[in-house]
Each structure stands twice: as structure tokens, then as C-alpha cells.
C-alpha positions as CSV (number, residue, x, y, z in Angstrom):
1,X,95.2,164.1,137.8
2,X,92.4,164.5,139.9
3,X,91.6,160.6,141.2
4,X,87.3,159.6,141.2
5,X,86.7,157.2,144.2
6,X,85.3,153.8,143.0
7,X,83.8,151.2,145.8
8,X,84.3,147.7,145.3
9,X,83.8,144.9,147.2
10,X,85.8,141.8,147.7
11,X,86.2,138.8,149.4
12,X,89.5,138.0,151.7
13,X,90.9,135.9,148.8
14,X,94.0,135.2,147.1
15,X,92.2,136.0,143.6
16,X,91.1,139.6,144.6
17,X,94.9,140.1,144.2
18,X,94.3,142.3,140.9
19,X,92.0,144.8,143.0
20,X,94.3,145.2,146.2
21,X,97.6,145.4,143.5
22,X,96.1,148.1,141.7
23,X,94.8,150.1,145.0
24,X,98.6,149.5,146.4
25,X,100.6,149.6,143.0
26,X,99.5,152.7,141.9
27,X,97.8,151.5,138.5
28,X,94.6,153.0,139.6
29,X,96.1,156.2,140.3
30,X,97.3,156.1,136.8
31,X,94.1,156.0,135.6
32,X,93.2,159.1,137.9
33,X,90.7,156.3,140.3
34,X,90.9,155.8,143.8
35,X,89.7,152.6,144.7
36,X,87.7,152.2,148.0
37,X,87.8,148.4,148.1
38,X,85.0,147.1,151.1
39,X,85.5,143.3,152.4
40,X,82.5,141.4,152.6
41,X,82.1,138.3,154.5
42,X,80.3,136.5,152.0
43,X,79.3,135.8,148.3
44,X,75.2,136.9,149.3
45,X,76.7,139.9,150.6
46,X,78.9,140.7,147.9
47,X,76.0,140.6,145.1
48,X,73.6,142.4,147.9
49,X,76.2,145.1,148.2
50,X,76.3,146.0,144.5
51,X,72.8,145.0,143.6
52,X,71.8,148.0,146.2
53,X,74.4,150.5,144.8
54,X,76.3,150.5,148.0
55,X,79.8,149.7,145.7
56,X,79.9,150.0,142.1
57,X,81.9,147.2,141.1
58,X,82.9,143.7,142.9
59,X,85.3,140.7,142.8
60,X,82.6,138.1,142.2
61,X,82.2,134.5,141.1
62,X,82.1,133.8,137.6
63,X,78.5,132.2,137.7
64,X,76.8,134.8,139.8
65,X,75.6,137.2,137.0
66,X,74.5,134.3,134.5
67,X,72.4,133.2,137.5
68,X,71.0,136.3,137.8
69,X,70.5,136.3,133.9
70,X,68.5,133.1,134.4
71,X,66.8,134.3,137.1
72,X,68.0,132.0,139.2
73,X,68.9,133.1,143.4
74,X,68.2,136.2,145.0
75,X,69.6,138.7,142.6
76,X,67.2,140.4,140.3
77,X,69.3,143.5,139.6
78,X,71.4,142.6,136.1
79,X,75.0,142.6,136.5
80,X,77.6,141.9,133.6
81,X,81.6,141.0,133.4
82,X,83.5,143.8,132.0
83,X,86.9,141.5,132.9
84,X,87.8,138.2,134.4
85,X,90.2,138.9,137.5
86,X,91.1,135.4,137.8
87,X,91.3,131.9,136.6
88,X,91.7,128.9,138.2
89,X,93.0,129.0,141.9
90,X,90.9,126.4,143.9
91,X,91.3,123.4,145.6
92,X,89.6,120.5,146.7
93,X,90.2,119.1,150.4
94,X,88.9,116.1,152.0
95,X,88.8,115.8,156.4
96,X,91.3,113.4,157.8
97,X,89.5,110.3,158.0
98,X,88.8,110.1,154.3
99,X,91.9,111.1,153.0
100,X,93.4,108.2,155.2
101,X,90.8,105.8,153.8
102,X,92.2,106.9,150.2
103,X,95.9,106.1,151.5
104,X,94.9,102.9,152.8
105,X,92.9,101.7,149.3
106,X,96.4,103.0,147.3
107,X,95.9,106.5,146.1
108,X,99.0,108.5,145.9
109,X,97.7,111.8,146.0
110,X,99.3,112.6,142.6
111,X,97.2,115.9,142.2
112,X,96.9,116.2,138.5
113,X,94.5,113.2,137.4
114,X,91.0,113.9,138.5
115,X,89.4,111.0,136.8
116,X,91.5,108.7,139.4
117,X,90.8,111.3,142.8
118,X,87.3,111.0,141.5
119,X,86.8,107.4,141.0
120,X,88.9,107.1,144.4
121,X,86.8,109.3,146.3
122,X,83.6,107.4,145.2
123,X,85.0,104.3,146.3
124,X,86.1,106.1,150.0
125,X,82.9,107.2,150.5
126,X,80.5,104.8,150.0
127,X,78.0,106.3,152.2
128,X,77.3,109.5,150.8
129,X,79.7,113.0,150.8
130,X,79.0,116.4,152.0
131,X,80.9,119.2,150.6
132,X,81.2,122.6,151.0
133,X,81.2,125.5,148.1
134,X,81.2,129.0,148.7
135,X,77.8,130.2,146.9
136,X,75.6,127.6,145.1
137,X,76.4,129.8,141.6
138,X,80.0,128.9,142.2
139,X,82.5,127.7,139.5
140,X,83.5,125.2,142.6
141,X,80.2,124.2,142.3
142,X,80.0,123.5,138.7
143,X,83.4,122.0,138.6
144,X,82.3,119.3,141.3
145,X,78.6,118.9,139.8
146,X,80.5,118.1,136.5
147,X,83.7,116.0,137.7
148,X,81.9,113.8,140.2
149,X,78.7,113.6,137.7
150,X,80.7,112.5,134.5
151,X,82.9,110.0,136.7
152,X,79.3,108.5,137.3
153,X,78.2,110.0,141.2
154,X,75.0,110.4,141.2
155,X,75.2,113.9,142.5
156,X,71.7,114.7,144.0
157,X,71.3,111.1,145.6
158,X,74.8,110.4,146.9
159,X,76.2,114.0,147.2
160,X,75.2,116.9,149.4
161,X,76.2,119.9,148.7
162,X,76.2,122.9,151.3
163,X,77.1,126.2,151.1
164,X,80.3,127.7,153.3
165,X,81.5,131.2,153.0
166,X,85.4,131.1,152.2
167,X,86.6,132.2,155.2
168,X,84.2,129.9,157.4
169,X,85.4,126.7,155.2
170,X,88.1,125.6,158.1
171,X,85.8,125.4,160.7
172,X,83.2,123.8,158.3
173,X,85.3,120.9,158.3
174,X,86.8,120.7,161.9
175,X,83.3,120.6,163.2
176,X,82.5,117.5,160.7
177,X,79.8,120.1,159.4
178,X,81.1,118.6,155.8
179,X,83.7,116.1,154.3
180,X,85.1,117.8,151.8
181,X,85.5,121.3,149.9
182,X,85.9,123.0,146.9
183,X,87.6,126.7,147.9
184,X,89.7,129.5,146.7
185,X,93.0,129.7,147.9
186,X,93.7,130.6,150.7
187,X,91.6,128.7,153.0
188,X,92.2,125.1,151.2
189,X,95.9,125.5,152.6
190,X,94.7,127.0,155.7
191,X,92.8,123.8,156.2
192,X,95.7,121.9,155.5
193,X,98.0,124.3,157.8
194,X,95.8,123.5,161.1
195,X,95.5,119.8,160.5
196,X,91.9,119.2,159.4
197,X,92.1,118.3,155.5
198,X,94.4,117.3,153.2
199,X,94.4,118.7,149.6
200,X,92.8,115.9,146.7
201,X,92.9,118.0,143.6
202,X,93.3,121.4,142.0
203,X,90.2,122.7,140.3
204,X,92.8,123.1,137.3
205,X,92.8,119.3,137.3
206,X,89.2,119.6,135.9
207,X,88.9,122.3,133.5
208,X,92.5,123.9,132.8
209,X,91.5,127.5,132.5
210,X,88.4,128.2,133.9
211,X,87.1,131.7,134.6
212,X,86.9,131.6,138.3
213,X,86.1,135.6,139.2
214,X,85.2,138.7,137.7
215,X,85.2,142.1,137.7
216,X,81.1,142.9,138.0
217,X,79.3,146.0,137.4
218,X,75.3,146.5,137.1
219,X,74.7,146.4,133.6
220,X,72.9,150.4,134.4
221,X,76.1,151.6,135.8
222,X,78.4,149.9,132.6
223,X,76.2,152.5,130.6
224,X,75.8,155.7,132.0
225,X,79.8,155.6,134.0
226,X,81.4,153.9,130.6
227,X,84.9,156.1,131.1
228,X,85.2,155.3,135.0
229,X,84.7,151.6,133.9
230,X,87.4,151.8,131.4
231,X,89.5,153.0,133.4
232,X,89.2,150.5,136.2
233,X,89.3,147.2,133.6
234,X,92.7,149.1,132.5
235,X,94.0,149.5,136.1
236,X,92.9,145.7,136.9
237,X,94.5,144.5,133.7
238,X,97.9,146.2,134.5
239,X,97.7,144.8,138.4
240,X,97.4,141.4,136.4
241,X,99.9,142.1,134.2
242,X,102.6,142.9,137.4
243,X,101.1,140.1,139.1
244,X,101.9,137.5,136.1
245,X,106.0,138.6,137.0
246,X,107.4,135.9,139.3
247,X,109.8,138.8,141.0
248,X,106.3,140.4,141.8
249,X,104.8,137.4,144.1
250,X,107.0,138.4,147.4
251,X,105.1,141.5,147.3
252,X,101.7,140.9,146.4
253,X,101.7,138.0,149.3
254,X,102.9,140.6,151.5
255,X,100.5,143.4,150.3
256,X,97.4,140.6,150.8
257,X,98.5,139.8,154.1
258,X,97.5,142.8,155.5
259,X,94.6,143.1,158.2
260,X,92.6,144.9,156.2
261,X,92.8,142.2,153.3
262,X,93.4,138.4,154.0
263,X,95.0,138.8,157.8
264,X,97.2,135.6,157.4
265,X,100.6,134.8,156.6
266,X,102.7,135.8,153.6
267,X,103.7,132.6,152.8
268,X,100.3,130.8,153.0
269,X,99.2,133.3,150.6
270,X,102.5,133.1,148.2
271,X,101.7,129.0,147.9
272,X,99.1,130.2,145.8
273,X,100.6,132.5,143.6
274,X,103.7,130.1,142.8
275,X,101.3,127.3,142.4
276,X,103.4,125.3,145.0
277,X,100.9,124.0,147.1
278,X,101.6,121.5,150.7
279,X,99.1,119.2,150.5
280,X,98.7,117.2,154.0
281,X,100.6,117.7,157.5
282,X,103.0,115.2,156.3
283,X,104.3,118.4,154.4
284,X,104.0,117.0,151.0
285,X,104.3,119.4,148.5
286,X,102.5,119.7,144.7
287,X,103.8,121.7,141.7
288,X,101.0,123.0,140.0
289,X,100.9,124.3,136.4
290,X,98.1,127.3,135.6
291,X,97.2,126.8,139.0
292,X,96.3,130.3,139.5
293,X,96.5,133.1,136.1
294,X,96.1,137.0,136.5
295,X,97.1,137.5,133.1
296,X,99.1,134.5,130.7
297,X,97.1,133.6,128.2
298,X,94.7,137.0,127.8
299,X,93.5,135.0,131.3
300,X,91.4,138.6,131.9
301,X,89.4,138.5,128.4
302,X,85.7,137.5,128.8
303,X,85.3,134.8,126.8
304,X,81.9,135.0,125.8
305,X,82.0,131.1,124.8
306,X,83.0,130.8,128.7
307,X,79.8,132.9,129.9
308,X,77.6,130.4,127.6
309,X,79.0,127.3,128.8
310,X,78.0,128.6,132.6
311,X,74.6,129.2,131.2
312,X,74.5,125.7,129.9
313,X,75.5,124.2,132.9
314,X,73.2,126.1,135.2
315,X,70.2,125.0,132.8
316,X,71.5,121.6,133.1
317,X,71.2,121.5,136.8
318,X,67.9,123.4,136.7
319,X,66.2,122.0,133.8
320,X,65.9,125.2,132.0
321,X,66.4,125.9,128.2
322,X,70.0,124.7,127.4
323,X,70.4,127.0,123.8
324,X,68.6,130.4,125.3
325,X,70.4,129.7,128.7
326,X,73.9,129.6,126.7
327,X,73.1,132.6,125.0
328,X,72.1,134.7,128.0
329,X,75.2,133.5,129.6
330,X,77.4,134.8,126.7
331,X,75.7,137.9,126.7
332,X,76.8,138.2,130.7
333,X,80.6,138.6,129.4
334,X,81.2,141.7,127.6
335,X,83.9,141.6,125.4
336,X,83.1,144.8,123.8
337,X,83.2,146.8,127.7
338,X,87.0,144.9,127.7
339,X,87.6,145.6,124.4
340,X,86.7,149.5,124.4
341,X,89.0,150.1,127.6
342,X,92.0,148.1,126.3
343,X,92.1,149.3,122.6
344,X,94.4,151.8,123.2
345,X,96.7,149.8,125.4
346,X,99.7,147.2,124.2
347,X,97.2,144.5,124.8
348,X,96.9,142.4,121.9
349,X,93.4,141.2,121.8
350,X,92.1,137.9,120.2
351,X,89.5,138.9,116.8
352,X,87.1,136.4,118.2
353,X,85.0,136.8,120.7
354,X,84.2,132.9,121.2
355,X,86.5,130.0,121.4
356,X,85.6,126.0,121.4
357,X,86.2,125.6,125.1
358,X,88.6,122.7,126.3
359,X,89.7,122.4,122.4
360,X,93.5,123.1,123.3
361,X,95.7,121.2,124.9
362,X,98.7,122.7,124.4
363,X,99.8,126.0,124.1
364,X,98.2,127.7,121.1
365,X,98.2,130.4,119.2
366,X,95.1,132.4,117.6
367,X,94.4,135.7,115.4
368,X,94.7,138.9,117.5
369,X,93.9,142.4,116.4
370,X,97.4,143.3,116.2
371,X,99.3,139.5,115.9
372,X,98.7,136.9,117.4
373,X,97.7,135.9,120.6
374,X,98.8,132.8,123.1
375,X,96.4,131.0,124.3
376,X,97.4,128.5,127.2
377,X,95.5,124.8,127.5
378,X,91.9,124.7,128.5
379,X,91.2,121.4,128.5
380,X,88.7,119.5,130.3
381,X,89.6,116.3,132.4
382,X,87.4,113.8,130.3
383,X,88.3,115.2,127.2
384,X,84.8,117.3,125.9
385,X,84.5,120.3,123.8
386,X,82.2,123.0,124.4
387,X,80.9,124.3,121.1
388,X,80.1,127.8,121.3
389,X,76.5,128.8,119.9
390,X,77.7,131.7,117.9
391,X,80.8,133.6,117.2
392,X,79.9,137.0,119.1
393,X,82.6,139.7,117.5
């Protein structure tokens, strides 16, 4: 089959596994694709590159294109989700000094209860916190706006929030540039690795399943290059489908280590696909359930409940309309581009389109088209429901 080149862009990151595993797997060259995946060195850059044309489709953060949709940040071109590529995957980190003022007051570092790392962390820094997010439409972003702000920081007076490409995150906090982070894997356990932070919390710890990137496309090029985009949700999908195999992770760490993806060490990278994280230079170590999901749970399907509870938070923090801001969001994730390029596969899909977000905390299962589907446990840490505004079949 003759093979059409499609440029993507990515960030060096453990969740842009899906793209390099279909490049190096061969499931893009079972949908006759070649993928011509570009690293950028930041978030602005990634939405620059595809805004521009210069790569059709990107790994990009989850909030990006609803921020767009809101008309929020520089991008003004309209991008959509025609997958999710990941969820979950990110960590929180605090320097040295503050994790050993949380030792000293009695936290254990039990990485799974965010209402106590929270309230513990208010109490250690009593002065104010800086802390670093890679773009300020990140789901890190919106997962510390919302922990720290429902534990009761007030996050505009006592916070500071600054933004710190991924890669850049290390140094951010060995220069004392910030306190803390909220960052995809790697660079969390890279911070741990060279002795500069120690690991608080899992973003799981927060919201259990939250869409942390996607596959983005301009909404232009999802339109007139419908085919190529089928076929490259379907290659993505079977990358994430490999991925979700634990005989699989020896290889995909090995495959992202390469210079011309993440440059670091297989086994830094694996920590993150096993959800067995090392915490602090003491070498303590953290099991971590859902910690990062290519594919369990339909983790690729675009939620259009998940898009509209983005929107809502976004209008939140910029005093927009809450109900029209939900609604563009949901329109962001298209479940019928995901739909139309899995329908023929042994995916089952869910009927709905919309789900009550953080309403499961257990295992559940839900009406598919063919079934039924498993659904893994989304809660949230305090215990809120999002209520979707409208079904969206």
C-alpha cells in the first residue's frame, strides 16, 4: 500500500508514546501513513506549528483547543480533538526545602490523598508558592487551580503560577525559579533523579481519569482530509491498544529513549508506564493505580462531557459564560471524527457521547454499540460531579 506522509508534532514526553509506537510499530503503515513526527520545544510552539500548517496534526494539551474556542491565548486558528492520546500521567514535585518542612510537620508522603498533600502544603508554605505548569491552558494547570482552590488557597493572592516548558522544568526548580510543579512524566522523576524535588502527588490523586493530551487537528483540515484523519485516530488507537500490554512497556521505554524522542534513560521513562514511581533521593518508591492510560477504559474516546467541563473551568478562571463556555468546549471533542474511523474496527464504543464526570468510583460498566463497555473510576478528590449540559450522540 502506498504510505501518505503525515507531520505531527510532539513534545519529548512520555504520553506522546501512542505517536512514536505507531511510527515504530508499524500500525501506521497498516493504515498506508507514514508519520513524520517533528519535536517541538514547547506547548506555544506546538499550537504555532499546526495553527500555521507546518504539521497537520499534534500531541497537544487537552485544554489548548477549548482555549482557542474561547478565544482565549494566542491561537485564533480552530483546532478540534479527533482522539485523546493520553490520560493522566503527571506529577506534582516540591524543591527540597519544602518537602523537608512537610517531613518535619508529619506528612508521610502517602501519594494517594490529595486533600491531606494539599492542606499540608498550605501549612508548609505559609508565605506564598510558585509553581510551574507547562502552558497556562494546561490540565496541570486546572488540576492545581482546582485542588489547591477547593482545599481553600486562595489561588491568585497566595499562589503564583508560571509557565515552564517540560523539558526546562528541572532547571526551573534548581535555580529556585519556582517551588513546586505540576509536569508530565518524565521530567517530575527527572527532578527527583538529580536531587532537586521530591514527588507530593500524582495528578490521578485529583481527578482519576482526566484527559491529559490529544490528538489535534485544525478543524479545516478534519474536513477536507477526513480519510487521512481516520486513518491516523486508527493507527494511534492500535499504538494504545499495544501500549495498554504490560509485556509491551520494555519496549516502548526503549523506543522513547531514543535521541530523536526523549534522549533519557529507559528506565526513567518505564517508571511511568508501570506507574511505579521513586519519589525522593531516599529511593522511596509509589505504586500508582491509572497513573498513566493509553487505552483501559476507552481512555482514547473524546468525552465530550470532558471537553465541557474544560470550558467550564476556563470560564471560571476568566469570568466568562459558564453554560456557552461548556458547550463550546464539548463541541472541541469530536466524538463523531473518533467514532467514524473506529466503526469498523473491534472497538466497542460507548452509545453516549457524555458521561457525569467523577460519578464512578469503581469500575463500571455502560452501554456500548456492540456490548458493553468498561469504564474505569473518574473520580474527583473532593467528591463533585460534573453534570454534563447535554447528551451529545
Amino acid at each position: 500500500m502506498r504510505q501518505t506522509q503525515i507531520s505531527v508534532g510532539f513534545i519529548p514526553l512520555v504520553d506522546a508514546a501512542p505517536l512514536v509506537v505507531a511510527h515504530e510499530m508499524g500500525f501506521a503503515a497498516e493504515e498506508g501513513i507514514a508519520l513524520d513526527l517533528r519535536r517541538a520545544p514547547s506547548w506555544s510552539s506546538i499550537r504555532d506549528m499546526l495553527s500555521f500548517g507546518q504539521v497537520d496534526a499534534a500531541h497537544m494539551l487537552a485544554p489548548m483547543p477549548v482555549a482557542t474556542a474561547l478565544g482565549l491565548g494566542g491561537g485564533m486558528t480552530p483546532v478540534v480533538a479527533g482522539s485523546v492520546l493520553s490520560v493522566n500521567g503527571t506529577v506534582i514535585g516540591v524543591n527540597t526545602q519544602i518537602a523537608a518542612r512537610l517531613r518535619s510537620a508529619g506528612h508521610n508522603f502517602a501519594f494517594d490523598d490529595a486533600y491531606s498533600a494539599g492542606a499540608a502544603l498550605i501549612a508548609a508554605t505559609p508565605d506564598g508558592l510558585r509553581i510551574g505548569v507547562p502552558f497556562p491552558f494546561s490540565m496541570q494547570r486546572a488540576l492545581v487551580e482546582y485542588w489547591l482552590g477547593t482545599i481553600g488557597h486562595a489561588v491568585r493572592e497566595k499562589v503564583t503560577i508560571h509557565t515552564v516548558p517540560p523539558p526546562l522544568m528541572v532547571d526551573a526548580i534548581e535555580a529556585g525559579e519556582i517551588d513546586a510543579f505540576c509536569v508530565g512524566e518524565p521530567w517530575g522523576s527527572m527532578a527527583v533523579e538529580k536531587g532537586v524535588a521530591t514527588l507530593l502527588l500524582p495528578g490521578a490523586a485529583i481527578w482519576k481519569f482526566a484527559p491529559e493530551k490529544i490528538l489535534a487537528v485544525r478543524s479545516t483540515w478534519a474536513e477536507t482530509e477526513s480519510v487521512l484523519l481516520g486513518r491516523l485516530i486508527r493507527a494511534v488507537w492500535r499504538a494504545g491498544r499495544w501500549l495498554a500490554e504490560p509485556a509491551s512497556q520494555s519496549l516502548a521505554a526503549e523506543l522513547l529513549s531514543r535521541q530523536r524522542y526523549l534522549d533519557l534513560s529507559p528506565e526513567i521513562i518505564e517508571r511511568a508506564l508501570t506507574g511505579r514511581l521513586v519519589i525522593s533521593s531516599r529511593g522511596e518508591e509509589r505504586q500508582v493505580p491509572q497513573f498513566l492510560e493509553f487505552f483501559d477504559g476507552v481512555a482514547t474516546f473524546p468525552w465530550r462531557s470532558q471537553g465541557e467541563w474544560i470550558g467550564r473551568h476556563l470560564a471560571q478562571q476568566h469570568q466568562l459564560d459558564v453554560t456557552a463556555s461548556a458547550t463550546a468546549g464539548g463541541a472541541v471533542f469530536r466524538t463523531d471524527l473518533y467514532r467514524a474511523a473506529l466503526g469498523r474496527t473491534s472497538a466497542i464504543l460507548p452509545v453516549e457521547s457524555s458521561k457525569p464526570e467523577g460519578g464512578m468510583p469503581e469500575v463500571s460498566s455502560v452501554p456500548g454499540m456492540t456490548g458493553h463497555v468498561s469504564l474505569k473510576p473518574d473520580t474527583f478528590f473532593d467528591g463533585t460531579v460534573f453534570e454534563p449540559i447535554q447528551d451529545n450522540r
